[in-house]
C-alpha positions in Angstrom: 110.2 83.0 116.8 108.3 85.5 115.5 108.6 89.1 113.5 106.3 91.9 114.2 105.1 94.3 111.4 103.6 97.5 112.4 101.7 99.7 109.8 101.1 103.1 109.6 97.9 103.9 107.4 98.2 106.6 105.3 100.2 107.4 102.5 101.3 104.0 104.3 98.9 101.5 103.2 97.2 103.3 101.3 98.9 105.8 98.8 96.7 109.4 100.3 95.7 110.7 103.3 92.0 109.6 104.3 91.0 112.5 106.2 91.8 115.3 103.9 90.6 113.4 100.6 87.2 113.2 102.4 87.7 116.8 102.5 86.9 116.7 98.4 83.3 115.8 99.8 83.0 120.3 101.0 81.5 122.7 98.3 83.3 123.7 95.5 85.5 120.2 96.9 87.5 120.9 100.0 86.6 122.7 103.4 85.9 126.5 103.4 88.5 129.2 105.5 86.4 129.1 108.6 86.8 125.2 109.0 90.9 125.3 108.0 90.8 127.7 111.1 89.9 125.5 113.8 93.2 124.1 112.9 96.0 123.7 115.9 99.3 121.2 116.1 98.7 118.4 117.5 94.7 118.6 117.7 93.9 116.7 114.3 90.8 114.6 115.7 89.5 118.0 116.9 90.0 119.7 113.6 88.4 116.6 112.3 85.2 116.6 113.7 85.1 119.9 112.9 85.3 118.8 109.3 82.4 115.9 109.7 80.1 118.3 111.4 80.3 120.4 108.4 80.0 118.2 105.9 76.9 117.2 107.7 74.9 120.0 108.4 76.2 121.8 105.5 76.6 119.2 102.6 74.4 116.6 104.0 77.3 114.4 103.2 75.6 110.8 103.9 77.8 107.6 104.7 77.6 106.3 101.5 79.0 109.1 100.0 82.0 108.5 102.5 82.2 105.3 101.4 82.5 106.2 97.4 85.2 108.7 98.3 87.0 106.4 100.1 86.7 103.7 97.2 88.8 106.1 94.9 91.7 105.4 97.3 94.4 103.2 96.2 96.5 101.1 97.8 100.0 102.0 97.6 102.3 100.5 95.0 103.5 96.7 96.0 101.4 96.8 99.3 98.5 94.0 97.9 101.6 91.7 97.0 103.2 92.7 100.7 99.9 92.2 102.3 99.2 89.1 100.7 102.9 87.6 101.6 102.3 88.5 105.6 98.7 86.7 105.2 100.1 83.5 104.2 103.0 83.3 106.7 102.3 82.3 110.4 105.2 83.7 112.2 104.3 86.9 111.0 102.5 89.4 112.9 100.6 92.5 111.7 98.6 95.5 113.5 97.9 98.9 112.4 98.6 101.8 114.6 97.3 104.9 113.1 95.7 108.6 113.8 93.2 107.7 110.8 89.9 106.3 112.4 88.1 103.0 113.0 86.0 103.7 110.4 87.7 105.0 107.4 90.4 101.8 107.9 87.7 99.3 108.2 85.7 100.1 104.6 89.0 100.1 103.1 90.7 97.4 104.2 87.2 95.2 103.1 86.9 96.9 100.0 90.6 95.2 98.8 89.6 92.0 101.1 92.4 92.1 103.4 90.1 93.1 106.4 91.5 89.9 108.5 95.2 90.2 107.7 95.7 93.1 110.7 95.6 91.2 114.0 94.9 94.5 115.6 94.0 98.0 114.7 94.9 100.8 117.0 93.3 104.2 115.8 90.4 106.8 117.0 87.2 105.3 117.1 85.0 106.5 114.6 80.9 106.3 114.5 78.1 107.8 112.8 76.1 109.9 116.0 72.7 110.9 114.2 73.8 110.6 110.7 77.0 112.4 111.5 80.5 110.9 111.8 82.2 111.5 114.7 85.9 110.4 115.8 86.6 110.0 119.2 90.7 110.3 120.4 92.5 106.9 120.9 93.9 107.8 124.3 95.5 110.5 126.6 99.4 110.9 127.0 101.6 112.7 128.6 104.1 114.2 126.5 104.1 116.7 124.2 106.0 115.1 121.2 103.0 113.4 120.0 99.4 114.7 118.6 97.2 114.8 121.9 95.2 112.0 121.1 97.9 109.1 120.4 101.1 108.5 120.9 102.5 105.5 118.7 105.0 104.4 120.9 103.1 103.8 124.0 101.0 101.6 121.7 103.3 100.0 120.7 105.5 98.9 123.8 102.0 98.7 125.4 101.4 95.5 122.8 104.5 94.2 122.6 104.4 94.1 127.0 101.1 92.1 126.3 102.4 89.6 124.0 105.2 88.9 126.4 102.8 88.2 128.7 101.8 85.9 126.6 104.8 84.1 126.1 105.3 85.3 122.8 108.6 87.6 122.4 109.3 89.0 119.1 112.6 88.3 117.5 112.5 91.8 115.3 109.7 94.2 114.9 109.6 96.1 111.9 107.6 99.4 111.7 106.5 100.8 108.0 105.3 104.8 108.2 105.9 108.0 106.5 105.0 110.9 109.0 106.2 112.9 111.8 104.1 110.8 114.3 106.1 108.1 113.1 109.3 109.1 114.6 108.5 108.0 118.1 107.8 104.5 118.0 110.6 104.5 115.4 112.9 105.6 118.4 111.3 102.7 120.6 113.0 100.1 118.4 116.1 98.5 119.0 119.3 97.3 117.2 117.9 94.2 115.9 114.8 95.9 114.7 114.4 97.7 111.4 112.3 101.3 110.6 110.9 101.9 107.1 110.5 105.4 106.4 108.8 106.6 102.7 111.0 108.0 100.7 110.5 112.1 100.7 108.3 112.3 103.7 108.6 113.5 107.1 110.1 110.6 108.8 112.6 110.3 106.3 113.6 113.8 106.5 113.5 114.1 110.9 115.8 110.3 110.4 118.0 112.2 108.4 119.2 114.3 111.7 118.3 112.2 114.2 119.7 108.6 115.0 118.1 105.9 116.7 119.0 102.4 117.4 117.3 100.4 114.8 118.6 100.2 111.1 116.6 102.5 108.9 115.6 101.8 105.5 114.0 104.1 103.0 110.9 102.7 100.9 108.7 104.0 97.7 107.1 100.4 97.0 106.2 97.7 99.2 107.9 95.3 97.2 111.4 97.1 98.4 109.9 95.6 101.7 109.0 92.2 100.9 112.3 90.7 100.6 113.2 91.8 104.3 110.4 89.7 105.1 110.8 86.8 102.7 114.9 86.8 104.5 112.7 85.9 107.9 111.1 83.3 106.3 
């Protein structure tokens, strides 16, 4: 038998948001007014490559400059000790599902070596087009309670069909986040299955009026996860 951990990414994983702290990279360090306008719910990746094409052609931001910024970015507190437990144990799986990009989560995740522990990453696909970064949307949906370019559930019960494909059924499935993208594949889970929303933001507040099926628990430090895991085995 086997438990399934799912990660969000930021201020999951890591303890800040990637895409707005390369923001710091803009004059005067953030983006100006007529950037923050091209802003609209549920259009992040759009807004995004907004962003990158102004730090390009105005701040001939280079991708080693996007790979200092994103060096100052810590992991968040008990997650290299909860990382490291999930690496050494074989009936535990781990993927990342997350509206960061390919990118951003891949120089992170080698710059604190733990590059192989995800067995999958599901995010926007990220590349540098001409010296510019550009983030490409994970997928279409067709609902509207998601951002436009993923929706975490249908990643979710779209891997966890695959696997059982595979012969390999999951005896709980644990999901770790902290946003309001978060609360639909939260609301995927069942009884058996346990939700770990950070402590003081969204998903924590929208579980506070909504119930789902799967026991929540509230989070600040990954080591208030490990001993969920550690009672699996």
């Amino acid at each position: 038998m086997k438990l399934l951990v799912v990660f969000d990414f930021d201020h999951t994983i890591v303890d800040d948001n990637t895409d707005t702290h390369v923001m710091k990279l803009g004059e005067n360090g953030r983006v100006p007014d007529f950037v923050e306008a091209k802003q609209k719910k549920g259009h992040w990746t759009a807004f995004m490559n907004s962003v990158f094409s102004y730090l390009f052609n105005n701040c001939k931001i280079s991708k080693s400059q996007y790979q200092s910024i994103l060096s100052e970015i810590p992991l968040t507190p008990g997650f290299a000790t909860l990382i490291q437990y999930i690496d050494s144990n074989n009936n535990i799986d781990c993927i990342i599902v997350s509206d960061s990009n390919t990118w951003f989560i891949e120089v992170i995740l080698s710059l604190h070596g733990i590059s192989s522990v995800p067995q999958k990453i599901f995010t926007n696909k990220a590349e540098f087009v001409g010296g510019c970064l550009k983030v490409s949307p994970y997928h279409h949906h067709d609902h509207e309670t998601c951002p436009i370019n993923m929706c975490k559930r249908k990643v979710l019960k779209e891997f966890v069909d695959a696997k059982k494909e595979q012969g390999i059924q999951y005896q709980q499935i644990f999901y770790v986040g902290d946003g309001g993208n978060d609360f639909c594949p939260a609301a995927f889970l069942q009884e058996n299955d346990i939700v770990f929303a950070r402590k003081g933001y969204a998903l924590h507040k929208k579980l506070r009026d909504c119930d789902i099926h799967a026991d929540v628990q509230i989070w600040d430090s990954g080591l208030e996860i490990l001993p969920f895991l550690e009672k699996f085995g």
